[in-house]
Backbone as CSV, one residue per row, in Angstrom:
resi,resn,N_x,N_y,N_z,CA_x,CA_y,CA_z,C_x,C_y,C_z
1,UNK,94.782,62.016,91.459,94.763,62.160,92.896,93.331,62.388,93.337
2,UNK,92.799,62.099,94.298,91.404,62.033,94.769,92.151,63.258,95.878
3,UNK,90.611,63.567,96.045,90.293,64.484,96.810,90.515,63.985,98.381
4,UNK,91.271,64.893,99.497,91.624,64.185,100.531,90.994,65.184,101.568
5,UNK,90.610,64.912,102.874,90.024,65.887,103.274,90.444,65.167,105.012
6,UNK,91.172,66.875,105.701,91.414,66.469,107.063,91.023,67.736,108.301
7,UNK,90.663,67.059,109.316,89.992,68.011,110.188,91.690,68.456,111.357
8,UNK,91.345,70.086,111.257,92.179,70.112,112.498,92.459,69.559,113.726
9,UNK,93.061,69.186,114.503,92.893,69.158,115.971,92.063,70.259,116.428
10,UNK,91.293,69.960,117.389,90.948,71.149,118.086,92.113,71.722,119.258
11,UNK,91.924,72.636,119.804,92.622,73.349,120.225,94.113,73.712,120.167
12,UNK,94.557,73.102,118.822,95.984,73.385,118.411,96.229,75.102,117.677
13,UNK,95.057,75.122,117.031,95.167,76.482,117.161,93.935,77.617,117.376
14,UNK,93.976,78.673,117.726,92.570,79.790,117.735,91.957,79.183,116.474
15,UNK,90.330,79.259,117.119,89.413,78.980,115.717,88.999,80.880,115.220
16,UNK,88.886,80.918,113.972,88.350,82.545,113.523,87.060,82.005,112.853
17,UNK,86.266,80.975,112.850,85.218,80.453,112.118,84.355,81.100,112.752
18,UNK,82.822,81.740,112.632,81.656,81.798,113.365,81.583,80.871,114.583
19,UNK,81.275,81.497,115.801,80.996,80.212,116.660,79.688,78.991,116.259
20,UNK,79.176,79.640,115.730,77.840,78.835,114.720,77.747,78.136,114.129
21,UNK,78.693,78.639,113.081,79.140,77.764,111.537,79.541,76.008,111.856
22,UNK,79.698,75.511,110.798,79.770,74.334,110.476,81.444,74.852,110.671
23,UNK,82.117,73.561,111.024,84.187,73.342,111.433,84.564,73.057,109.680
24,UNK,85.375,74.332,109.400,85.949,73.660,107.909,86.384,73.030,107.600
25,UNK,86.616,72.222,106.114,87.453,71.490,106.196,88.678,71.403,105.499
26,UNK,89.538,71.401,105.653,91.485,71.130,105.145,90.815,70.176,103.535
27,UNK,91.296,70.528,102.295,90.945,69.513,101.182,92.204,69.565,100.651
28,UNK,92.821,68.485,100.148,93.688,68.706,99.280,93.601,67.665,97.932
29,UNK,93.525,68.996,96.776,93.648,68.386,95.629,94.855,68.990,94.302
30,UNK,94.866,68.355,93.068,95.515,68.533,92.362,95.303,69.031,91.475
31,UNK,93.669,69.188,91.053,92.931,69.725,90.340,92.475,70.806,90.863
32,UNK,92.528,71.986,91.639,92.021,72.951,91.844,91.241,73.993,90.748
33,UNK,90.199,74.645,91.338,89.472,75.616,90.343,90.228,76.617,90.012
34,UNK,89.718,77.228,88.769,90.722,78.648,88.905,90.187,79.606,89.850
35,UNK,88.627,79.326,90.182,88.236,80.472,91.073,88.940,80.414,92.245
36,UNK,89.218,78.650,92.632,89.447,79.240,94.170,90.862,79.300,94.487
37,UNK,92.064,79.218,93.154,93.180,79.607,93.600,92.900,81.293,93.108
38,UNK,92.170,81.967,92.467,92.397,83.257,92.163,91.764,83.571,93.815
39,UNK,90.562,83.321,94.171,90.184,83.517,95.738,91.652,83.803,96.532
40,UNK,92.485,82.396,96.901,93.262,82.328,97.672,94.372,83.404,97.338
41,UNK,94.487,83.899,95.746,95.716,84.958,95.636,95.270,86.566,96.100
42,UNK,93.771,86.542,95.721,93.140,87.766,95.906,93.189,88.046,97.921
43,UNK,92.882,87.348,98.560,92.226,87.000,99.586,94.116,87.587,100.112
44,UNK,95.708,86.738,99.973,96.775,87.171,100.053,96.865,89.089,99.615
45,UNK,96.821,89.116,98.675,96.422,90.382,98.252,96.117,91.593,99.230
46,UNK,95.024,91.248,99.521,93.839,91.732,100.579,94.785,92.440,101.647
47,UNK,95.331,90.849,102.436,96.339,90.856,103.677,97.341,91.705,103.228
48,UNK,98.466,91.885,101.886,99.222,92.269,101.923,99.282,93.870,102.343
49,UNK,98.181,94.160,101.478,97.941,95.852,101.481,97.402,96.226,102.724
50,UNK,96.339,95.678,103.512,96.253,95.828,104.753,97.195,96.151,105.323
51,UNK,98.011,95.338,105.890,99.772,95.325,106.416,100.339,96.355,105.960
52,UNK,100.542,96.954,104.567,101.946,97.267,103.967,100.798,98.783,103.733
53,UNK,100.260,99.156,103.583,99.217,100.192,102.769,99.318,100.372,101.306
54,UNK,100.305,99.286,101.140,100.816,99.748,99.482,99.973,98.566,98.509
55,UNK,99.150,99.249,97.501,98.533,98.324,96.621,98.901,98.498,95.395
56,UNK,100.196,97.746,95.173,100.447,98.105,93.718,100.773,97.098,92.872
57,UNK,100.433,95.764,93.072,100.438,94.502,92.640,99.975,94.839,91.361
58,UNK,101.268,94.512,90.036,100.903,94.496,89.049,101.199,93.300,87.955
59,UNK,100.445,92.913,86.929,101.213,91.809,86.403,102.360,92.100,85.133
60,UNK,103.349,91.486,84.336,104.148,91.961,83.250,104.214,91.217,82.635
61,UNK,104.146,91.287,81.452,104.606,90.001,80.502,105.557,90.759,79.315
62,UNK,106.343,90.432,78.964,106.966,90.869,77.710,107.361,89.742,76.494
63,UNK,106.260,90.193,75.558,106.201,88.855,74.465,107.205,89.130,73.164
64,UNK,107.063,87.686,73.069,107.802,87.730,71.924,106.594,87.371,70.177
65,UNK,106.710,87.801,69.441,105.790,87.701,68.689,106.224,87.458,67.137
66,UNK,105.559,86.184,66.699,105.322,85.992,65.075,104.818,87.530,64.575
67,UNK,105.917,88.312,63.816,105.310,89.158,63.169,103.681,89.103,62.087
68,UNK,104.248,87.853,61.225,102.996,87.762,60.323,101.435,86.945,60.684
69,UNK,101.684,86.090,62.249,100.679,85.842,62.636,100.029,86.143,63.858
70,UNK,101.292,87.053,65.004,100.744,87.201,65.711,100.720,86.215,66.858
71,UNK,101.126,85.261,66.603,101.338,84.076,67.649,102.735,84.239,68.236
72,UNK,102.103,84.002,70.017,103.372,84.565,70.839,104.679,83.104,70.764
73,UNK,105.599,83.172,70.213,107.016,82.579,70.103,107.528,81.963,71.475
74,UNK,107.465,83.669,72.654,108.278,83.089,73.551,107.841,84.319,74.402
75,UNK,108.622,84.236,75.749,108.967,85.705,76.318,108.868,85.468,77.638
76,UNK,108.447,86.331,78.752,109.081,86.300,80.019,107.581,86.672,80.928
77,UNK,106.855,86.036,81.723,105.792,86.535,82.527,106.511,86.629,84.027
78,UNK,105.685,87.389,84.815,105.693,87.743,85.899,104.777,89.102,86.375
79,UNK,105.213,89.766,88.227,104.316,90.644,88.404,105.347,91.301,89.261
80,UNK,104.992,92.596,89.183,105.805,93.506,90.443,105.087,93.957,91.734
81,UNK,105.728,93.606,92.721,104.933,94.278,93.866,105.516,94.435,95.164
82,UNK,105.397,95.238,95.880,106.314,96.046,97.017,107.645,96.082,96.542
83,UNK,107.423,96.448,95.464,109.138,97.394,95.140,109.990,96.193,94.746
84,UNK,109.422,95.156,94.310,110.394,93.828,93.511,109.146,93.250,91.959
85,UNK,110.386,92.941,91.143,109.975,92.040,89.845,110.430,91.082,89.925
86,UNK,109.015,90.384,90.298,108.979,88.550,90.391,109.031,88.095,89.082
87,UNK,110.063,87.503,88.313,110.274,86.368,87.425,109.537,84.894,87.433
88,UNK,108.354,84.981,86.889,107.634,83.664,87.360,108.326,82.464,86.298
89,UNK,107.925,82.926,84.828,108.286,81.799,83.462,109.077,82.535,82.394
90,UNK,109.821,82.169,82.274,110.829,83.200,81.234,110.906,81.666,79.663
91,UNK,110.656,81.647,78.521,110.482,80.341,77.897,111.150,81.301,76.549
92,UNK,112.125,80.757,75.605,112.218,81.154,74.397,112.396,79.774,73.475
93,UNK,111.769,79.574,72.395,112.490,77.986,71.677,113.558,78.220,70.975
94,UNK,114.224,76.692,70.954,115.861,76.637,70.557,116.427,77.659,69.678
95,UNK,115.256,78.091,68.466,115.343,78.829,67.509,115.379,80.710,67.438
96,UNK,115.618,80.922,68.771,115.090,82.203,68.933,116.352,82.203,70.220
97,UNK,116.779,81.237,70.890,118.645,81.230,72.011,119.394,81.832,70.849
98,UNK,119.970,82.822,72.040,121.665,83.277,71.305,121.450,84.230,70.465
99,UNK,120.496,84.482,70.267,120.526,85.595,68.932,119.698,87.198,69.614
100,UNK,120.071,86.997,70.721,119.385,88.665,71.181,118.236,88.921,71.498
101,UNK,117.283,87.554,71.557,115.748,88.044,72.382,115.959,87.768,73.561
102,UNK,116.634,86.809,73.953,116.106,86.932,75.476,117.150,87.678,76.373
103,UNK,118.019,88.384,75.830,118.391,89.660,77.021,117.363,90.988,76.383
104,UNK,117.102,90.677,75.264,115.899,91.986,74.975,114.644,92.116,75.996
105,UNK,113.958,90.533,75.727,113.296,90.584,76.812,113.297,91.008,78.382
106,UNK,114.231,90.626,78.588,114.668,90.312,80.403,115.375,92.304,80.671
107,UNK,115.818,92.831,79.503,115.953,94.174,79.945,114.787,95.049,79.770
108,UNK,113.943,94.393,78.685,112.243,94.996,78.827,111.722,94.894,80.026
109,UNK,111.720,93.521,80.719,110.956,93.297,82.047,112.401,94.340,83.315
110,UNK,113.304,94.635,82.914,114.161,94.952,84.304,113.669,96.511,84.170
111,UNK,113.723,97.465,82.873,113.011,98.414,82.356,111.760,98.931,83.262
112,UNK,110.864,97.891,82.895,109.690,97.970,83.236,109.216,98.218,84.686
113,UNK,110.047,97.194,85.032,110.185,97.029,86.596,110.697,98.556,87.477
114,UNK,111.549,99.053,87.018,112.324,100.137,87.393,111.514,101.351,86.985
115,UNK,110.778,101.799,86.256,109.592,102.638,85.973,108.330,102.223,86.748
116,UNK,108.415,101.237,87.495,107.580,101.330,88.689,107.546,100.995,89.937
117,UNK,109.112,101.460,89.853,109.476,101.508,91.386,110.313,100.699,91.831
118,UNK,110.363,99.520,91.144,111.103,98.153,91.876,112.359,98.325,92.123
119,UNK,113.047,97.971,93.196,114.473,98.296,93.627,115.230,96.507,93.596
120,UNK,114.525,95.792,93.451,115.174,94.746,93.021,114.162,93.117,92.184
121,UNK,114.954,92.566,91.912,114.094,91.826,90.936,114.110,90.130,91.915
122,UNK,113.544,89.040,92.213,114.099,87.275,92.302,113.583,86.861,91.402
123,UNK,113.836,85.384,90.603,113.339,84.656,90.168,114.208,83.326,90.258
124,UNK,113.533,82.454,89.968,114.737,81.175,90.331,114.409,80.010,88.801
125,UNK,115.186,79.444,88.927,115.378,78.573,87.806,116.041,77.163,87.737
126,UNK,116.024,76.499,87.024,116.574,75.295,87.148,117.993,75.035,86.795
127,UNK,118.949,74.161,87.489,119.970,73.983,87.392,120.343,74.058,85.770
128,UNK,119.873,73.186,85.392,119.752,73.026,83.392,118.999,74.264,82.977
129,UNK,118.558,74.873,83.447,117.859,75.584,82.224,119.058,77.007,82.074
130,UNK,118.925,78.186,82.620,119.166,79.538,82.211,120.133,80.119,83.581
131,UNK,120.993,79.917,84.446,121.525,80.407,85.425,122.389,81.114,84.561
132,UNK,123.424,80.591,83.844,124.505,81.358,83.436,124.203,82.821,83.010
133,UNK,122.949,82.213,81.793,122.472,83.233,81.167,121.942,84.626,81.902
134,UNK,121.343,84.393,83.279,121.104,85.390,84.420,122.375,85.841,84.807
135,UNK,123.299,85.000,85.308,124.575,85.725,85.820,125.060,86.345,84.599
136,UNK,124.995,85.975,83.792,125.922,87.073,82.748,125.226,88.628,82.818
137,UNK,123.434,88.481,82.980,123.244,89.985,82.967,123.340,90.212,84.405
138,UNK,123.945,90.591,85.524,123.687,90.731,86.813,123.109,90.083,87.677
139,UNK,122.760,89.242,87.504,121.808,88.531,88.595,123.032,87.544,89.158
140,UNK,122.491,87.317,90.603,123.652,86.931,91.797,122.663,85.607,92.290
141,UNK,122.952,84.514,92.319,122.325,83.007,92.846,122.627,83.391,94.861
142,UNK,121.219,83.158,95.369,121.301,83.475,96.940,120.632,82.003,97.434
143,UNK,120.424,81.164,96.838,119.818,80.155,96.998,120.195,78.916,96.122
144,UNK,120.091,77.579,96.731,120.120,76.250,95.705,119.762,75.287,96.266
145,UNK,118.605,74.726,95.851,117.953,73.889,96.477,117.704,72.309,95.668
146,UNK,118.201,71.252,96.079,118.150,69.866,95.027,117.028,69.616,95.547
147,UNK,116.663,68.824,93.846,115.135,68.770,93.401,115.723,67.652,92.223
148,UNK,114.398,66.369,91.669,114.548,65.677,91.134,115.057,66.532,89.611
149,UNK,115.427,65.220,89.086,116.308,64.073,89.049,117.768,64.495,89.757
150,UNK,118.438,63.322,90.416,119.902,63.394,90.641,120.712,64.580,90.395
151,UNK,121.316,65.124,91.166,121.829,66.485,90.240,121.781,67.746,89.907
152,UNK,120.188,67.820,90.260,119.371,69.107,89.733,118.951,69.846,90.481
153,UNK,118.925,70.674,90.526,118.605,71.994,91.947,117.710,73.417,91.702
154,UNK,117.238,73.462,92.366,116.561,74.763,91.993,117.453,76.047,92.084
155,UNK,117.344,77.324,91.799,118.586,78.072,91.799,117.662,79.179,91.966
156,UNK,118.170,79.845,93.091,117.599,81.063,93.340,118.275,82.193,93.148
157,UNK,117.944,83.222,92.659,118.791,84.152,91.981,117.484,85.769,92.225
158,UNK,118.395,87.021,92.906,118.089,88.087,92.499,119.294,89.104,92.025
159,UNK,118.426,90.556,91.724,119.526,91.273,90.893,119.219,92.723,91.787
160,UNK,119.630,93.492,91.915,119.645,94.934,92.126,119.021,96.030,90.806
161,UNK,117.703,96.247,90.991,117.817,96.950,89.946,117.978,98.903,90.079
162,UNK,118.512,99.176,91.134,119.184,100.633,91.172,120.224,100.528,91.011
């Protein structure tokens, strides 16, 4: 994808630019830096705690680990903040389903979550991948949204964790 670049209308909305400055410009790409999506999360950040006074944006991961090498297997990332545990990537391979890591995991991250405060958890998932497996531990689908291929939907799901 090439780099695409579009100018606002003027007066569609308040400008907050310097009256001085050069008019920014709208870019959209596919390749983004890491600086300037960490910018754009930090910069959210910023706003949130402003607003809320609460700065407690934290991240979680709970791994799964090769005992003898140390290389992570599988496990569950995400971050907690204003009193919820966001489920971003939850991944285990075929070899490691069904046998008790991944509700180990997912009660490590609900654990975790609940020792710092969180009163409830979302994360969403794919039609094929893990819904059941969420509803079996508590988690309730509040959302479903179709998404490619034919069939397939996104599935939105939170849980109560008090």
């Amino acid at each position: 994808m090439q780099h695409t670049q579009h100018t606002p209308t003027p007066g569609t909305e308040p400008s907050r630019r310097e009256p001085d400055g050069p008019e920014p410009v709208v870019q959209l790409t596919d390749t983004p830096a890491e600086e300037d999506l960490a910018r754009i999360a930090a910069a959210l950040d910023e706003f949130n705690v402003a607003e809320t006074g609460v700065d407690d944006r934290r991240p979680l991961a709970v791994l799964v680990k090769d005992p003898g090498t140390g290389r992570v297997l599988g496990g569950m990332s995400g971050h907690t903040s204003l009193g919820l545990l966001f489920v971003e990537s939850f991944h285990l391979p075929d070899e490691l389903r069904g046998s008790g890591f991944g509700t180990a995991v997912l009660r490590a991250a609900e654990d975790e979550a609940r020792r710092r405060g969180c009163r409830n958890a979302v994360l969403y998932t794919l039609s094929f991948q893990a819904p059941g497996f969420y509803e079996k531990h508590g988690w309730q689908v509040f959302g479903d949204v179709p998404c490619e291929p034919p069939g397939t939907s996104r599935v939105f799901m939170t849980k109560a964790l008090t």
